[in-house]
N, C-alpha and C positions, 0 to 999 in steps of 0.2 A: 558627036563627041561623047565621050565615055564619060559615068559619073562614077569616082574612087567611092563616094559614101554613099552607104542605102538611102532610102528616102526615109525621113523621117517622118514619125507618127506623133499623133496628137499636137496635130497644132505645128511640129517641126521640131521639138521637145526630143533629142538623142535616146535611148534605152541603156547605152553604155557609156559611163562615169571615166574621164579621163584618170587612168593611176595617181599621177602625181595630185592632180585636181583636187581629190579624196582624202588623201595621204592628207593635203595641206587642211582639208576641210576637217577632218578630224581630231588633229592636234590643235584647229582652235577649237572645235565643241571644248576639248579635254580643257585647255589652256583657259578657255572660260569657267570651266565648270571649278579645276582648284582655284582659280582668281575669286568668284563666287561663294557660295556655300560651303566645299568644304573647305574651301581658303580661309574662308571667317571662322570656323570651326577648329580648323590647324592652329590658327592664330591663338583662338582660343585655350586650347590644349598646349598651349608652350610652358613647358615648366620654366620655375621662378628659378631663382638662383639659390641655391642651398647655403644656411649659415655656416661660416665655420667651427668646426667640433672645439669642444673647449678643450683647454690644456688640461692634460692629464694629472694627477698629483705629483709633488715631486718625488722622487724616487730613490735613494741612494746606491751605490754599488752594493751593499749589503741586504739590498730587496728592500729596504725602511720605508715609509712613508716619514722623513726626515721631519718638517716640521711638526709636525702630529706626535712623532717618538719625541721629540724634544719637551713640546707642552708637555703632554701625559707624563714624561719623568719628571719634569720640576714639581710640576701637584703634588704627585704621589712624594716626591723626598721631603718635600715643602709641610705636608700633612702628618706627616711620620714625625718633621721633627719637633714640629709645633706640638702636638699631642706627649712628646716624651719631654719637652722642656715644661708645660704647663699644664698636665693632667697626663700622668703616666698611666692610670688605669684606663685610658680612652687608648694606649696602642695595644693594651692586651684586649678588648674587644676590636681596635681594627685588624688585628693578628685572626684575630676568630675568624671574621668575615672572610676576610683573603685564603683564610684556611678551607672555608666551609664552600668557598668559588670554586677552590682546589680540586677540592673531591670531587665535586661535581663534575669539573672540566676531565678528570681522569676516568671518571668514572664513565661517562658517556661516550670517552673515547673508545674504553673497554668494548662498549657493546659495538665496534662497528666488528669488531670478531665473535661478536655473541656471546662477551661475559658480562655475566648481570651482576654488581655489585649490591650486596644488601645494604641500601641508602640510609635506611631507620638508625642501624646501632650503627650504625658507620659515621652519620651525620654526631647522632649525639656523645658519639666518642670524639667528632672533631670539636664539637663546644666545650668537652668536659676536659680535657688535654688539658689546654693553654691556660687556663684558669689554676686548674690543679697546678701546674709546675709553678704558675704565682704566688700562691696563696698559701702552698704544703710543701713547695721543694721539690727534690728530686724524687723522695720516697713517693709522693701523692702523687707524681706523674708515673712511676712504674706501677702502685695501684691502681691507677688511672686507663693503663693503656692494659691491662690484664683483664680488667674490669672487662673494657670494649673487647678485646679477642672473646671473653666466654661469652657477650651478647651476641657478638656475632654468628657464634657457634651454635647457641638456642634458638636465633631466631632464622635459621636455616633449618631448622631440626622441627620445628613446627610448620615455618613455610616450604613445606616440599618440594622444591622446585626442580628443573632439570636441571643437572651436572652440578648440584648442590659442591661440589668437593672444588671445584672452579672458582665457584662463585666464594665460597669459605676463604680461600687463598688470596684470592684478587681483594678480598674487603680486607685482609688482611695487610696486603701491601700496604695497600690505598692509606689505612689507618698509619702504619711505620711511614709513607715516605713524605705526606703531608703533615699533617696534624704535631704526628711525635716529633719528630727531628725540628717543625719550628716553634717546637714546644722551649728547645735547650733557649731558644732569645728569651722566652718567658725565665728561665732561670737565671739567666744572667740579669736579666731586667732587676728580678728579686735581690740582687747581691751589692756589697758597698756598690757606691758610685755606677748602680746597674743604670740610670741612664745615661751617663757621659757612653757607657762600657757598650751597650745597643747603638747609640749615636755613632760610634766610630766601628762597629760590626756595618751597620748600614752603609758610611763612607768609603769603609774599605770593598764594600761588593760593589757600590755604582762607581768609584772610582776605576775596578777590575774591570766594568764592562763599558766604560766611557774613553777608558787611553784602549784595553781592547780595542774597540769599533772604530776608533779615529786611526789609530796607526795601522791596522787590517786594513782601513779602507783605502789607505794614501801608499802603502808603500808592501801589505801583503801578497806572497808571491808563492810561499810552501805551507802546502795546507796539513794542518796537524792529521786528522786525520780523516781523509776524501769520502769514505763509504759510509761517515756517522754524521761528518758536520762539515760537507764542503768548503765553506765557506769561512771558518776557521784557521788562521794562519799563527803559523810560528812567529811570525815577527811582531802580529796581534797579541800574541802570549805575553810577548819579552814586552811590549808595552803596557800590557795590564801589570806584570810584577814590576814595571819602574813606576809608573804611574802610582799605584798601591805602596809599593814602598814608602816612597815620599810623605801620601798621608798617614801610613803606619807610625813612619820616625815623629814625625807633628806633633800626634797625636800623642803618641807615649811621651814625651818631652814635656810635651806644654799642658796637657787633659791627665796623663794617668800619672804623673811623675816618678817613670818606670827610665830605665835607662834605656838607650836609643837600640842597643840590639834587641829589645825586647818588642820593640815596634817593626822594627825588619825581618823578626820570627812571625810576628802575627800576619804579617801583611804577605809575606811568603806563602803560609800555611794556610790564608784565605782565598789565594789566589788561586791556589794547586784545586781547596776544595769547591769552589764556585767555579771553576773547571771542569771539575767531575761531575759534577752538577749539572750542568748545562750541557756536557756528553752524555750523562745518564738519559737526562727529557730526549733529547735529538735521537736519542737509539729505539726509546720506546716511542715516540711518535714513527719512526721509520718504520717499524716491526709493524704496525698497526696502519700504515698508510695514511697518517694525516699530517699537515703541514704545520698548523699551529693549535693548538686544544681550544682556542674558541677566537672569537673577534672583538672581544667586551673592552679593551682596549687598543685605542688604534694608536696606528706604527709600532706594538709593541706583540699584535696577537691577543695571547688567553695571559691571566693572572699566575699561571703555573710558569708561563714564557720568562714571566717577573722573578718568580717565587724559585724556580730551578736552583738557582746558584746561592739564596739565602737560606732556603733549607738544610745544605749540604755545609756553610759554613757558619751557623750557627752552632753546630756542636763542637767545631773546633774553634772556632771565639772561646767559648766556655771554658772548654779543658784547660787551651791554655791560659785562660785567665786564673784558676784553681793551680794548676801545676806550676806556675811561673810567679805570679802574684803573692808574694806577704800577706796574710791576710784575708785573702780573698773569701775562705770559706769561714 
């Protein structure tokens, strides 16, 4: 009879491993070995469960960090008006200060195109301004800011620097559109009843950007104008001049005892210019590539973010208070 299998060797011990036999013998080494070591190792390596990220700030449709914009404006109105009911020379040094943020924040925006603003006469024409127009008037502030242009002109003329004729120009601005223009509150400040007369300049620019921003944001749909200030609507507009109305007629009624058209001219003519204002900053921020002049105040940006629409309508507060008002000068 025939034998199908060779004889085995050693003992009777096969040389050749059934496939399957193998196959199974080797899926348990493996099967032991993750169950084992690197089982306990795997185990070991199991990430945790990750917290959840925190809620982000809030945010408004006009890009705000809303409650933050909130705080920060009651302080800031809250401070202004304490300092003009109970020590009026404390808002012509916080004028200073906000002034002297100003330049700064303009200034540094300058150089992201690489114009150097001469900071020395530039600065000391922003402290010399608003006191001047306190203290001398109108006259002491146009000696005042004449003063500052020829410093600025000597102290370019000594410091050589490049593109000296740029830098002349730009300190130039900087001085006219901070400093001088919030100099005219300093005059008005000076004049009868110059703090009720600042009280209600102030009420009429946050009232222009508080029904602004509220009716922009609920019901804004055509934007003034898309390529300077997206986010700017006409219907925002029509709510800052009813909104400012309102406080204008109040105001001349009950504070200036002015007849009530005289409060719907002012409140009109502050709206138009804290408009321009706040188109003027949005145009030179575009030109320059930045979004807001600094972060020193939050939900609100840079000081100048503030400042835009009070620079541009303090000098028409003034006028018309001199050209309409009895008295006034």
């Amino acid at each position: 009879m025939t034998n199908d299998q060779p004889p085995s060797k050693a003992g009777g011990a096969s040389l050749e491993t059934d496939p399957a036999a193998k196959a199974t013998d080797m899926s348990a080494t493996d099967g032991a070995g993750v169950s084992g070591t690197d089982g306990a190792r795997r185990a070991s390596k199991t990430p945790k469960p990750l917290k959840a990220p925190k809620a982000p700030a809030k945010v408004s449709k006009a890009g705000r960090n809303l409650p933050a914009a909130i705080a920060v404006g009651v302080i800031l109105v809250a401070a202004l008006l304490a300092a003009l009911l109970f020590f009026p020379f404390g808002i012509v040094a916080i004028a200073t200060v906000f002034a002297a943020v100003g330049v700064w924040e303009v200034s540094r925006a300058l150089e992201v195109r690489g114009i150097k603003v001469p900071m020395v006469p530039v600065l000391v024409g922003t402290v010399a301004l608003p006191f001047a127009a306190y203290f001398g008037g109108s006259e002491s502030l146009a000696f005042a800011l004449v003063a500052t242009v020829v410093a600025i002109l000597l102290w370019r003329t000594i410091d050589t620097a490049e593109d000296a004729v740029r830098s002349v120009l730009a300190g130039i601005f900087v001085v006219l559109w901070v400093p001088f223009l919030l100099s005219f509150a300093m005059l008005l400040l000076g004049e009868p009843s110059g703090q009720v007369r600042v009280a209600i300049l102030l009420l009429l620019v946050v009232s222009n950007d508080t029904f602004g921003y509220l009716v922009g944001a609920l019901f804004g749909k055509h934007p003034m104008a898309p390529k300077i200030s997206p986010k700017k609507s006409w219907e925002g507009f029509a709510g800052s001049a009813a909104g400012a109305t309102v406080v204008g007629i109040v105001a001349a009624l009950f504070f200036l005892d002015q007849p009530w058209w005289f409060g719907l001219v002012l409140a009109v003519a502050t709206v138009a210019a804290a408009t321009a204002g706040d188109f003027s900053e949005s145009m030179i921020k575009r030109e320059l590539g930045v979004k807001d002049m600094s972060n020193l105040l939050p939900g609100h940006g840079g000081v100048m973010d503030r400042l835009d629409s009070v620079v541009f309508a303090a000098p028409v507060v003034f006028l018309l208070s001199v050209l309409l008002v009895p008295g006034a000068m």
